[in-house]
C-alpha positions in Angstrom: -53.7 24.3 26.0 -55.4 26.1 28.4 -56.5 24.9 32.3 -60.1 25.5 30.8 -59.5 24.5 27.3 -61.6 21.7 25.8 -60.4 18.3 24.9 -59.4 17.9 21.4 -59.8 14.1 21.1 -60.3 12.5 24.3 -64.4 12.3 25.6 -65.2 14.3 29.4 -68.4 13.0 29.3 -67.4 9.3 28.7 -64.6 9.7 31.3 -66.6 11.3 33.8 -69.6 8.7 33.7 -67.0 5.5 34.1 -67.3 3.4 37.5 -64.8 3.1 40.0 -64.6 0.0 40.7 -62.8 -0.9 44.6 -62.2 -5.0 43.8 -59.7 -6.1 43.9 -57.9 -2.1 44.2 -59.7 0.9 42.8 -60.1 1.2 39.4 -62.3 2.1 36.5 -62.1 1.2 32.9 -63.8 3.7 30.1 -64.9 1.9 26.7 -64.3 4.3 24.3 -62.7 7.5 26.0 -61.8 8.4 22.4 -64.7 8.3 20.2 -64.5 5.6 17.5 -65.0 8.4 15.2 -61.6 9.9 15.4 -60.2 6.2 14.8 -59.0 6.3 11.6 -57.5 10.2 11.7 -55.3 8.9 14.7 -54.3 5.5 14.1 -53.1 7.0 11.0 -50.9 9.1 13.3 -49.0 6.8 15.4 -45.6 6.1 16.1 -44.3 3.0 14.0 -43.1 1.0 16.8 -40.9 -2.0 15.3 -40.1 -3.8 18.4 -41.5 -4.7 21.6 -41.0 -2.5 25.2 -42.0 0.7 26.1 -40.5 4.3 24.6 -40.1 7.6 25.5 -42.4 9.9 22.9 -38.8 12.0 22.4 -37.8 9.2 20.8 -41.2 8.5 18.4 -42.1 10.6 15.2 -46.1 11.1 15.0 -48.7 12.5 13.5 -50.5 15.6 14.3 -53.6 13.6 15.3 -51.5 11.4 17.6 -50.0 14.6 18.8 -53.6 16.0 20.2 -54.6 13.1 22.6 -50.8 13.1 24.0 -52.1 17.0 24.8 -55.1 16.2 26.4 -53.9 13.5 28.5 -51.0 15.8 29.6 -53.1 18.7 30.4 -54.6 20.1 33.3 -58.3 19.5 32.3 -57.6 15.5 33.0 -55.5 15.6 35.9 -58.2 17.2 37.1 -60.8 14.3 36.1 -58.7 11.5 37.7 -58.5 13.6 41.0 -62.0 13.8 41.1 -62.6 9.9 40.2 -60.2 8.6 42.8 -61.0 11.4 45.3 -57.0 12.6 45.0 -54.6 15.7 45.2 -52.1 15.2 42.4 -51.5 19.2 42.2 -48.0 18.2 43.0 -47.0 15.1 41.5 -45.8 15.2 37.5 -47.1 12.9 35.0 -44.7 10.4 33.1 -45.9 9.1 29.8 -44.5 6.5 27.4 -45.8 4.8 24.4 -45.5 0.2 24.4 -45.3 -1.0 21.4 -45.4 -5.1 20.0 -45.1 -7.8 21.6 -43.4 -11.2 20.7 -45.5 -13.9 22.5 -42.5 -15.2 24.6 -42.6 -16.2 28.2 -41.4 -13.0 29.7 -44.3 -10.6 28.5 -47.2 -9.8 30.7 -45.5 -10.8 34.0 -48.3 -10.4 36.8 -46.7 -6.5 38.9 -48.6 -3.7 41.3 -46.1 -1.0 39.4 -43.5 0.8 41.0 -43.8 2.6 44.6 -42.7 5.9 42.8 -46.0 5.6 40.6 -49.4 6.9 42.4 -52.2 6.5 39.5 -51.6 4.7 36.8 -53.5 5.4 33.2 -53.7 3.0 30.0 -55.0 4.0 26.3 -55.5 1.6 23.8 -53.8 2.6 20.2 -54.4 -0.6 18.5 -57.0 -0.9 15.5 -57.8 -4.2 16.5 -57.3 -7.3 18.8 -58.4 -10.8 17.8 -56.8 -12.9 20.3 -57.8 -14.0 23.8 -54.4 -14.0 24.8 -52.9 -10.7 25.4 -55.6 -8.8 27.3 -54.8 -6.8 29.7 -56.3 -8.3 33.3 -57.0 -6.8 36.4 -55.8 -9.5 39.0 -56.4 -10.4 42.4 -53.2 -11.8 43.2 -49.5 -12.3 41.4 -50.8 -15.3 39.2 -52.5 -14.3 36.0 -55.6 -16.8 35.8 -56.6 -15.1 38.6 -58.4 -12.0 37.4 -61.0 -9.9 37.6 -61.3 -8.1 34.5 -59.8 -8.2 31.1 -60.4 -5.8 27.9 -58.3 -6.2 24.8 -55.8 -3.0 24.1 -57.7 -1.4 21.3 -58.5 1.8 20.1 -59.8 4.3 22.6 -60.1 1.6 25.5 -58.6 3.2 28.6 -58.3 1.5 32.0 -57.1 4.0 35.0 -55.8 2.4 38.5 -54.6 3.7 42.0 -51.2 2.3 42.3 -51.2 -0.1 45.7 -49.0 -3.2 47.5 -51.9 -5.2 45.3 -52.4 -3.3 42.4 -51.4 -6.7 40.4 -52.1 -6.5 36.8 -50.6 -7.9 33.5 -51.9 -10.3 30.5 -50.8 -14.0 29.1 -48.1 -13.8 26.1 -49.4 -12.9 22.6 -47.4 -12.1 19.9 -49.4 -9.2 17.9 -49.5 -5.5 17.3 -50.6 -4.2 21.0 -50.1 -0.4 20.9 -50.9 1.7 24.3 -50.1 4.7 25.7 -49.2 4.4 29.6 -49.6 7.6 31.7 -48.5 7.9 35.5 -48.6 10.5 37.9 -45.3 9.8 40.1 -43.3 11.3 43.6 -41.0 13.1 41.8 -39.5 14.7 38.8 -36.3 13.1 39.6 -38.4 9.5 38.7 -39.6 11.4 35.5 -36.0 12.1 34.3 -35.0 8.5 35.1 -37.6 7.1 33.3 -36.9 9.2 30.1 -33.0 8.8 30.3 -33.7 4.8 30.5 -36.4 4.2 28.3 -33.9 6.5 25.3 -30.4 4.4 26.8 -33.3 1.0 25.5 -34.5 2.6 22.6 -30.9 3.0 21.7 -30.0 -0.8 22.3 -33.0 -1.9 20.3 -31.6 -0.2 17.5 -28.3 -3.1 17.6 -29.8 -6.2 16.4 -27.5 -8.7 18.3 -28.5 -6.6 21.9 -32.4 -6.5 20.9 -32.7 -10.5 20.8 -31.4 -10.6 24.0 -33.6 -7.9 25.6 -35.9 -9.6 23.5 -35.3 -13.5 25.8 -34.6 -11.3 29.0 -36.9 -11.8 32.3 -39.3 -8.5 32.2 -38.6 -8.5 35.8 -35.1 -8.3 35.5 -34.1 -4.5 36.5 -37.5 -3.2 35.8 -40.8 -3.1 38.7 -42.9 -1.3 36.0 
């Protein structure tokens, strides 16, 4: 795709239009920044994600469909839409993508974190068809304690929420078991962070493959060798 190439499934217009928001850090959360139209074509396309955590996409088979908004959130024309909403040079700064997949309701999901220092913006996109439960939404918090929020959306289809990484940048959700698909984008420091990220998140794809080592990632602390 080309610097001036239109999107193929994600909306400018809807992007472009979204608030940011400065409390409790900046923010701004787009409703449907893939039309509900081109639901259907790309759920269709997804990764089949068995078990919880997050993945490289080396190491997810997709869909064509799938394949396209991976494009346009990798390509020039949006890095150039979240400089301009948080007023931010990230000419140099390479993006790092990875797709979560399920989660199992236990205690250790959703742990309240401002992500890592190496991460500068930080971009969500909802790949789930739907999301019944309270539980499990993604919040917006004010401080490291997760009733104490300032915005919630559920991870479905379409819904993206972008944030400027910061000391307070505290976010996370209350444990739900479920289907919760999602597509997190950062723009990081470095490419040495990018290459870390992909060599860990294939090293835990691998172990989730073991049964006996994926029910006791499965029990482990979040926190436990991981600042998101």
């Amino acid at each position: 795709m080309s610097d001036d190439a239109p999107f193929l499934m994600l909306d400018e217009a809807a992007i472009k239009a979204a608030e940011l928001r400065r409390d409790p850090y900046d923010y701004t959360f787009v409703e449907n920044a893939i039309s509900a139209d081109h639901k259907a074509e790309v759920l269709a396309d997804v990764p089949v994600i068995p078990d919880r955590g997050s993945y490289a996409l080396a190491n997810l088979r997709y869909g064509q469909k799938f394949s396209n908004c991976m494009q346009d959130l990798l390509s020039p024309r949006f890095r150039r839409l979240v400089e301009q909403k948080f007023d931010i040079d990230l000419s140099n700064k390479p993006a790092s993508i990875v797709m979560m997949g399920n989660t199992t309701g236990h205690y250790n999901e959703g742990y309240a974190h401002p992500d890592s220092k190496h991460k500068i913006i930080t971009v969500l996109l909802g790949f789930t068809a739907e999301w019944p439960h309270e539980r499990g939404r993604l919040r917006v918090l004010r401080s490291n304690d997760r009733d104490d929020y300032a915005f919630e959306f559920a991870p479905e289809f379409g819904k993206m929420l972008m944030f400027r990484v910061c000391d307070h940048s505290w976010h996370g959700f209350l444990p739900q078991k479920g289907n919760r698909m999602s597509v997190q984008l950062c723009y990081v420091d470095s490419e040495w962070y990018v290459h870390r990220e992909n060599i860990r998140h294939g090293l835990s794809s691998f172990a989730k493959s073991i049964p006996i080592v994926r029910q006791i990632i499965d029990w482990m602390p979040r926190s436990f060798g991981n600042k998101g």
